[in-house]
C-alpha positions as CSV (number, residue, x, y, z in Angstrom):
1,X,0.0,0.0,0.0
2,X,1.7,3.6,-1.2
3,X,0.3,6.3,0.5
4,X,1.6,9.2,-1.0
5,X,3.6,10.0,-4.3
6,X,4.7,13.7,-3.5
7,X,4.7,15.8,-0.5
8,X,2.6,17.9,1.3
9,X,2.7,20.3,3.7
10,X,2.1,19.5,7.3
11,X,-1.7,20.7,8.5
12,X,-3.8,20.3,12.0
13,X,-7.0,18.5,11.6
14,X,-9.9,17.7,13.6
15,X,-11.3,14.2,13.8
16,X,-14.8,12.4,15.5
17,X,-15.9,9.3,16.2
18,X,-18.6,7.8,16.9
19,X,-19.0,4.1,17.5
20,X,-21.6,0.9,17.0
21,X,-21.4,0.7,21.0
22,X,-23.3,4.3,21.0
23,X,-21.7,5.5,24.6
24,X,-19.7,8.6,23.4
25,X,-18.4,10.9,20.5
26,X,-14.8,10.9,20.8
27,X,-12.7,13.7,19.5
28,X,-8.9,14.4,19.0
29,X,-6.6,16.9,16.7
30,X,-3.7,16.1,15.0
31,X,-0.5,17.1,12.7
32,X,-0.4,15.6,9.8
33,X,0.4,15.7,5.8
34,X,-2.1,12.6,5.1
35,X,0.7,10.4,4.8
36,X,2.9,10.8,8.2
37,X,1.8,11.8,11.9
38,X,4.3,14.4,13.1
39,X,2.5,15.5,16.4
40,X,-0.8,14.9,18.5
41,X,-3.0,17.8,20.2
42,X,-5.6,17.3,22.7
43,X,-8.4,14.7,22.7
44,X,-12.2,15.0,24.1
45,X,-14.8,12.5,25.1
46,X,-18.8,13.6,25.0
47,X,-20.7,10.8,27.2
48,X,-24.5,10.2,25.6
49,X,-27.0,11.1,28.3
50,X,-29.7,8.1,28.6
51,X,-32.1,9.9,26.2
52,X,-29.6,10.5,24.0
53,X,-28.7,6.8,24.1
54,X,-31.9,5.7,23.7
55,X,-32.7,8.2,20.1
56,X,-29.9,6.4,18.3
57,X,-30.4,3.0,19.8
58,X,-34.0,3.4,18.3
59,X,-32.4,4.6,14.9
60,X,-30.5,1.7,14.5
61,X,-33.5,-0.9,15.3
62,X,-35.2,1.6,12.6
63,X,-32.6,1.6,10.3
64,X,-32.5,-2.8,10.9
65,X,-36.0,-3.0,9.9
66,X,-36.2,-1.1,7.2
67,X,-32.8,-2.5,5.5
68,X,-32.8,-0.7,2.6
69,X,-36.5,-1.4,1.7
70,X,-39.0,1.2,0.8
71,X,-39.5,4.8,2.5
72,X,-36.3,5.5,5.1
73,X,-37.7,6.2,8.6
74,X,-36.5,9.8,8.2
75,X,-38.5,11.0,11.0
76,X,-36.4,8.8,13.6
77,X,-32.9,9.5,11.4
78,X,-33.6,12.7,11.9
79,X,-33.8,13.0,15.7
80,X,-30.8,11.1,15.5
81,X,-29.2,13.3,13.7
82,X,-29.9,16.4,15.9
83,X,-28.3,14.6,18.7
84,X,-25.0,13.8,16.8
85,X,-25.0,17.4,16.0
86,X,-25.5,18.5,19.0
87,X,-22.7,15.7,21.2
88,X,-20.3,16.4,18.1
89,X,-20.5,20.2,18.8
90,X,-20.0,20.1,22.8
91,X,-17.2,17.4,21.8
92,X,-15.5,20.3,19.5
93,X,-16.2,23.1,22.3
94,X,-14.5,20.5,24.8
95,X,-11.1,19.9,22.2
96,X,-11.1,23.3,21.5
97,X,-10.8,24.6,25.4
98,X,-7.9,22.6,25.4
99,X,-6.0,23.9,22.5
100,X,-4.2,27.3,22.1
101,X,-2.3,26.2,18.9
102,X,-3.0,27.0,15.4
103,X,-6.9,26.6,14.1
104,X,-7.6,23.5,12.1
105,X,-7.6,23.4,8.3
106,X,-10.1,20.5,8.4
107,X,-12.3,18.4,10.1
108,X,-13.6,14.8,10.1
109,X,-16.4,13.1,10.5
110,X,-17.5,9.7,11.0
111,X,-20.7,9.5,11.8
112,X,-23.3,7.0,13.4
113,X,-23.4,3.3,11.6
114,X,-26.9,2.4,11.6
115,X,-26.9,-0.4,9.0
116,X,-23.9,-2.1,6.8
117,X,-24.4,-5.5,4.7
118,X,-20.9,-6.8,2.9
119,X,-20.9,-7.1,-0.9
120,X,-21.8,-10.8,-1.8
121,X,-23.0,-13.3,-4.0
122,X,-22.6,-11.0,-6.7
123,X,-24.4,-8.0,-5.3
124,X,-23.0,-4.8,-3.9
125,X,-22.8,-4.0,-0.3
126,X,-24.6,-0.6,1.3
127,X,-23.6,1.3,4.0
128,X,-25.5,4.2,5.9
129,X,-24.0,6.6,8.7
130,X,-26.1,9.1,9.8
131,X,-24.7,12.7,9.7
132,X,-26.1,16.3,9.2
133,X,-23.3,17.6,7.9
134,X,-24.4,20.8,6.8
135,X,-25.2,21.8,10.4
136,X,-22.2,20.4,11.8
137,X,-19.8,22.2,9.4
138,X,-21.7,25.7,10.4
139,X,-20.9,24.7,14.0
140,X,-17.4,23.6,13.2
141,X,-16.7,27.0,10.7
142,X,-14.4,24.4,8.9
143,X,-14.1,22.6,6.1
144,X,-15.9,19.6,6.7
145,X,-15.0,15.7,5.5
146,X,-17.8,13.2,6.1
147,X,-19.6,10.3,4.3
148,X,-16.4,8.3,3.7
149,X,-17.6,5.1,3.3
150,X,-19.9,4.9,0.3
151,X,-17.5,5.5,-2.7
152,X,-15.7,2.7,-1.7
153,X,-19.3,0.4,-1.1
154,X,-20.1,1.7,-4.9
155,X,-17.1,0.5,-6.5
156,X,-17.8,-3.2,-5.3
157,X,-15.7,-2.7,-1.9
158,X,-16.9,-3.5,2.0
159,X,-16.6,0.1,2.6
160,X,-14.5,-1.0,5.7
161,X,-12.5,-0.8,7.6
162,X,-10.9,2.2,7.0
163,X,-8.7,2.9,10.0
164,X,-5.7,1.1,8.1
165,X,-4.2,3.9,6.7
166,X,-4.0,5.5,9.6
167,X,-2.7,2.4,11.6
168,X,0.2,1.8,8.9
169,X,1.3,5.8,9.7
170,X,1.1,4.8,13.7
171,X,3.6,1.9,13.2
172,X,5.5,3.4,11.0
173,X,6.2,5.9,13.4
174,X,7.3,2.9,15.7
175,X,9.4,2.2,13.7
176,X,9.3,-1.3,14.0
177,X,9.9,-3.2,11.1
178,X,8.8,-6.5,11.4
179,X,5.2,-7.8,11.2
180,X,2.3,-6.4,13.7
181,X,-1.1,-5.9,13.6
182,X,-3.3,-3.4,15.4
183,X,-6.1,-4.3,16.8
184,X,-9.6,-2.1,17.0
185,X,-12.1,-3.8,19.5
186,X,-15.5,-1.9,19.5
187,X,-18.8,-3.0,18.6
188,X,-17.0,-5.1,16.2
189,X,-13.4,-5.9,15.5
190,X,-11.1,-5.3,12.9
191,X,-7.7,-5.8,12.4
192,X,-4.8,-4.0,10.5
193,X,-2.0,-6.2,9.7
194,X,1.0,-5.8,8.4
195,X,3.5,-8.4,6.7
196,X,7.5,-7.8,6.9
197,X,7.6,-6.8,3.7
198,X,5.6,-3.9,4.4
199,X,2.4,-4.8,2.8
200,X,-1.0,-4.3,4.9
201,X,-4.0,-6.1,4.7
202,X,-7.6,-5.2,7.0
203,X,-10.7,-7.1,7.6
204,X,-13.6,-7.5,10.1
205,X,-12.2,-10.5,12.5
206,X,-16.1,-10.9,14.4
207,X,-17.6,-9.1,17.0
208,X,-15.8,-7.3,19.9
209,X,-18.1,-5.8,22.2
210,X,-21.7,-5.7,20.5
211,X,-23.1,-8.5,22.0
212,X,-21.6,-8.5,25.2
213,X,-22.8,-5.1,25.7
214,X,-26.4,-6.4,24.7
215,X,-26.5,-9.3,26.0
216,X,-25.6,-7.3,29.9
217,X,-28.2,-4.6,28.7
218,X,-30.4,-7.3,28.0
219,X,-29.9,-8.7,31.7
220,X,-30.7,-4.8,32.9
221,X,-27.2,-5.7,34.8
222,X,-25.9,-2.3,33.0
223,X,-24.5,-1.3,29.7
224,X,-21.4,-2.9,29.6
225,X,-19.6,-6.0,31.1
226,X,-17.6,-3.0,34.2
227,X,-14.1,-4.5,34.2
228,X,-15.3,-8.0,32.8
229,X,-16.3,-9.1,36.2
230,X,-19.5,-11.0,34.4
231,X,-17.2,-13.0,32.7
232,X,-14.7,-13.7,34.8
233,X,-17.6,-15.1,37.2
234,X,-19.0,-17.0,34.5
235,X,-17.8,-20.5,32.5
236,X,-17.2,-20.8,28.8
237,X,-19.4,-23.2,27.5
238,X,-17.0,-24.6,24.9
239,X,-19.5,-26.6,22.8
240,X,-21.5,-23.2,22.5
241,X,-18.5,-21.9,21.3
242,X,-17.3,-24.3,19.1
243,X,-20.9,-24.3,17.3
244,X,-20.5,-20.0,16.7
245,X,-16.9,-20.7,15.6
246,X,-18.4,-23.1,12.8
247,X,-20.3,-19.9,11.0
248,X,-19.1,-20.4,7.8
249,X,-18.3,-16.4,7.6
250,X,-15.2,-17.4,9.5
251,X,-14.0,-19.4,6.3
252,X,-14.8,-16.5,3.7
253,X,-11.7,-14.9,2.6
254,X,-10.5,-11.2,3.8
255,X,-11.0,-8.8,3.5
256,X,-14.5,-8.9,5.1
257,X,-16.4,-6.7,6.8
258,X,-19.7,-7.0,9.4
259,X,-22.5,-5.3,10.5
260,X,-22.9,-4.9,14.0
261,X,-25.8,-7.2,14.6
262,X,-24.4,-10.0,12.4
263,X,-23.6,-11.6,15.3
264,X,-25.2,-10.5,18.2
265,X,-26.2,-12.0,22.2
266,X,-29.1,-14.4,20.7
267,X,-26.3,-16.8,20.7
268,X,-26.2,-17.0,23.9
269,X,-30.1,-17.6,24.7
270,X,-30.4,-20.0,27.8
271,X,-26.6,-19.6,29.3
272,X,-26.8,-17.6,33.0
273,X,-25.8,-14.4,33.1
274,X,-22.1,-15.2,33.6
275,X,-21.4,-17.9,31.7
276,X,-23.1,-15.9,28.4
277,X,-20.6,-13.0,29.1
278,X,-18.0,-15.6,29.7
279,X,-18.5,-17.1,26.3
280,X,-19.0,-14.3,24.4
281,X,-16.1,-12.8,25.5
282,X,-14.1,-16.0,24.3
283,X,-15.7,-16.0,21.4
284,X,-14.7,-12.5,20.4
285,X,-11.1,-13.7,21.4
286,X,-10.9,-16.7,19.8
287,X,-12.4,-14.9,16.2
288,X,-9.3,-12.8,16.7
289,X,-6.8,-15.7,16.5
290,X,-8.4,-18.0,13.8
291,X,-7.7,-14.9,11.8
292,X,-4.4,-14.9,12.9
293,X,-4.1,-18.1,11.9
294,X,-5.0,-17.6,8.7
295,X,-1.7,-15.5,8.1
296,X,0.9,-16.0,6.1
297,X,3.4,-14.0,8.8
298,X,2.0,-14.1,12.5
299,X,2.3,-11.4,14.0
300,X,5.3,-10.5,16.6
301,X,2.6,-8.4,18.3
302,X,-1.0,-7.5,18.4
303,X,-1.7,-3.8,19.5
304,X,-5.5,-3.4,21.3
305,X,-7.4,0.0,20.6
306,X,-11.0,0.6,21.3
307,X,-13.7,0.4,24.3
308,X,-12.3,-3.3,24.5
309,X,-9.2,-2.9,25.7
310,X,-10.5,-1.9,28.5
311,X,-11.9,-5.4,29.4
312,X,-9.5,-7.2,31.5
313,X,-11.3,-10.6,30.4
314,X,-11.4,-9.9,26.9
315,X,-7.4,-9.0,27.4
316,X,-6.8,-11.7,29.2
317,X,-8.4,-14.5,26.6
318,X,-7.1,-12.7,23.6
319,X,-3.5,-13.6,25.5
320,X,-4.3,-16.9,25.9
321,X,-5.9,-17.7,22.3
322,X,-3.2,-15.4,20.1
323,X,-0.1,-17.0,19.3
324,X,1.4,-14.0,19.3
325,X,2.3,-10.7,22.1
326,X,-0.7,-8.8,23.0
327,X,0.0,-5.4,23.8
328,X,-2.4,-2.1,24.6
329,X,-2.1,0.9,23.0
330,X,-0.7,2.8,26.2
331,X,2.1,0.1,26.8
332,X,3.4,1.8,22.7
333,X,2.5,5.4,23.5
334,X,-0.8,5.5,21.8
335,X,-4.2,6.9,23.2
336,X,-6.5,3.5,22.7
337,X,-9.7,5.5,23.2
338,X,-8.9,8.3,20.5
339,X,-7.5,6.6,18.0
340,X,-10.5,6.1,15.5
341,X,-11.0,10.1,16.0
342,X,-7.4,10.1,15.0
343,X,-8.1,8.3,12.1
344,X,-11.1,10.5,10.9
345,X,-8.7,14.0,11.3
346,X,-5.9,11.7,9.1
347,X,-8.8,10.7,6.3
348,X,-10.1,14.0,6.2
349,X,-6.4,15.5,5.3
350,X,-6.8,12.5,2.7
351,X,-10.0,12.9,1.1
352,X,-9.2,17.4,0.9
353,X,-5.7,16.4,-0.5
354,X,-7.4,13.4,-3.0
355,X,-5.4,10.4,-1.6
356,X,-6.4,6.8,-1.3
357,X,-8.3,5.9,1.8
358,X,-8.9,2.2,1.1
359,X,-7.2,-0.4,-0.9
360,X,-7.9,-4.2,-2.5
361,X,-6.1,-5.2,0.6
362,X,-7.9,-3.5,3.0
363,X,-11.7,-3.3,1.5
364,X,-11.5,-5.6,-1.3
365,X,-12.2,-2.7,-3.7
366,X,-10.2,-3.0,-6.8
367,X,-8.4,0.1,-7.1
368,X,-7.0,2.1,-5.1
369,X,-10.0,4.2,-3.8
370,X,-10.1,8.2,-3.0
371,X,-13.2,8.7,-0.7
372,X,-15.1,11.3,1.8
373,X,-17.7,14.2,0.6
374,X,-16.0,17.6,1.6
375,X,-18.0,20.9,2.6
376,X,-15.2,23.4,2.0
């Protein structure tokens, strides 16, 4: 993957992100060119209120049932919308209150996901995040990259991931050269990986924290599993897992990419509360390393970003089931929780200078593929 042919100059950009696990926008600046990272500014996190929670939780059961069929449910897109206007702007005021360096050229945004279904058996894939841009990029006064996911989707590719590029300029700023793979764990997970010889690859591994989050919501035992304390009560039922494991998605060929609910906590229907949270947690794990094992070059080390990391059980069975070192971001520098924000201020340099932002390798597109609307 070549991510540049010339040189540009050096520019601070603003990025947002908001995930499939709906519990905050994140936001973060950065210095980049849209090839290298060459400094980080501050970074925000907007918590949704309940209510707020609860109007985009509804727009994605909308957006399920509808699935691309007939009249959109505009009415319930649209209060969605207004709320990731209104979290994206005190997210902004929040960065912003912590920055007294130059103003950013640009800013990027994400987002909310409310549906994706993967290109197959001959048709094309779709894709829908929810944005009003227009309203946002008054708020912002910048230019304004959104809506980077559909190009790619039109031209026959998965529209995702698309934090790659931006995980190939983290490691090469390691400077490490042999092979690694970074690991993004939030509703679902995806992994950037990167061979010796320098040549990347990216795909959806299986869920991450989607249906451990519902499955505890479900129970009304929270949102989340708090410190994996669920699972670390509970037992894996290995048969259980065995059977999800036997999906025959887990055989198709990367790159590959899911929707959210693909998977999701039916699976575990009739396990306590423990032991489901116990074996969905493996089972997130353990669709981490049967991708892994699929590679041609394991990995010296995995790096964890996202929500996930933050699961000491999901850490702790991604140790056991990788054949490889499991790191966090923090233990290489990185911020874990701001890193997909990252990524959205790096794609948003790349879409306003007309760079690639996905790849055969990464999307299964098949072309290099320039992306992202832009509201100078």
């Amino acid at each position: 993957m070549n991510l540049q042919n010339e040189e540009f100059e050096p520019v601070w950009a603003a990025g947002f992100m908001s995930g499939t696990s709906i519990d905050a926008v994140d936001a973060a600046l950065i210095l980049t060119d849209g090839v290298d990272v060459l400094d980080f500014g501050p970074v925000a996190e907007q918590k949704y209120a309940p209510d707020e929670r609860e109007i985009l939780k509804q727009a994605v059961a909308a957006a399920r049932e509808w699935n691309w069929q007939g009249a959109p449910p505009e009415r319930v897109f649209n209060d969605a919308k207004n709320v990731l206007t209104s979290t994206h702007g005190a997210a902004w005021e929040m960065l912003m209150s912590e920055w007294s360096g130059p103003s950013p050229v640009i800013a990027g945004v994400h987002g909310q996901t409310v549906l994706h279904r993967a290109p197959g058996r001959g048709m094309k894939g779709e894709t829908l995040q929810l944005v009003d841009a227009g309203a946002l990029r008054r708020q912002l006064d910048i230019p304004l990259a959104f809506d980077f996911r559909s190009h790619d989707v039109s031209e026959g590719g998965n529209g995702a991931p698309l934090a790659p590029a931006y995980h190939a300029a983290l490691l090469r700023r390691l400077g490490t050269g042999d092979s690694a793979a970074v690991l993004n764990l939030g509703g679902v997970a995806n992994i950037t990986y990167r061979k010796s010889d320098g040549s990347l690859y990216a795909f959806d591994t299986g869920p991450a924290n989607g249906p451990i989050d519902e499955w505890v919501e479900g129970h009304g035992a929270g949102t989340h599993d708090d410190g994996g304390r669920l699972a670390a009560a509970g037992r894996v039922n290995e048969g259980a897992l065995r059977q999800w494991m036997a999906h025959p998605w887990f055989d198709e060929a990367p790159p590959k990419s899911l929707d959210r609910f693909d998977f999701n906590a039916n699976l575990a229907r009739g396990l306590s509360l423990e032991d489901g949270a116990a074996t969905l947690t493996a089972f997130s794990a353990e669709a981490v390393a049967h991708a892994i094992r699929g590679f041609e070059d394991k990995p010296s080390h995995i790096i964890l970003c996202g929500g996930g990391r933050h699961n000491p059980q999901l850490v702790r069975e991604l140790k056991q089931r990788c054949a490889c070192d499991v790191k966090t971001a923090e233990d290489v520098g990185w911020l874990g929780d701001s890193i997909e924000a990252q990524a959205f201020a790096f794609l948003a340099v790349r879409t306003l200078r007309r760079l690639p932002i996905s790849w055969p390798g990464t999307t299964s597109v098949r072309e290099p593929m320039t992306g992202g609307e832009l509201l100078p």
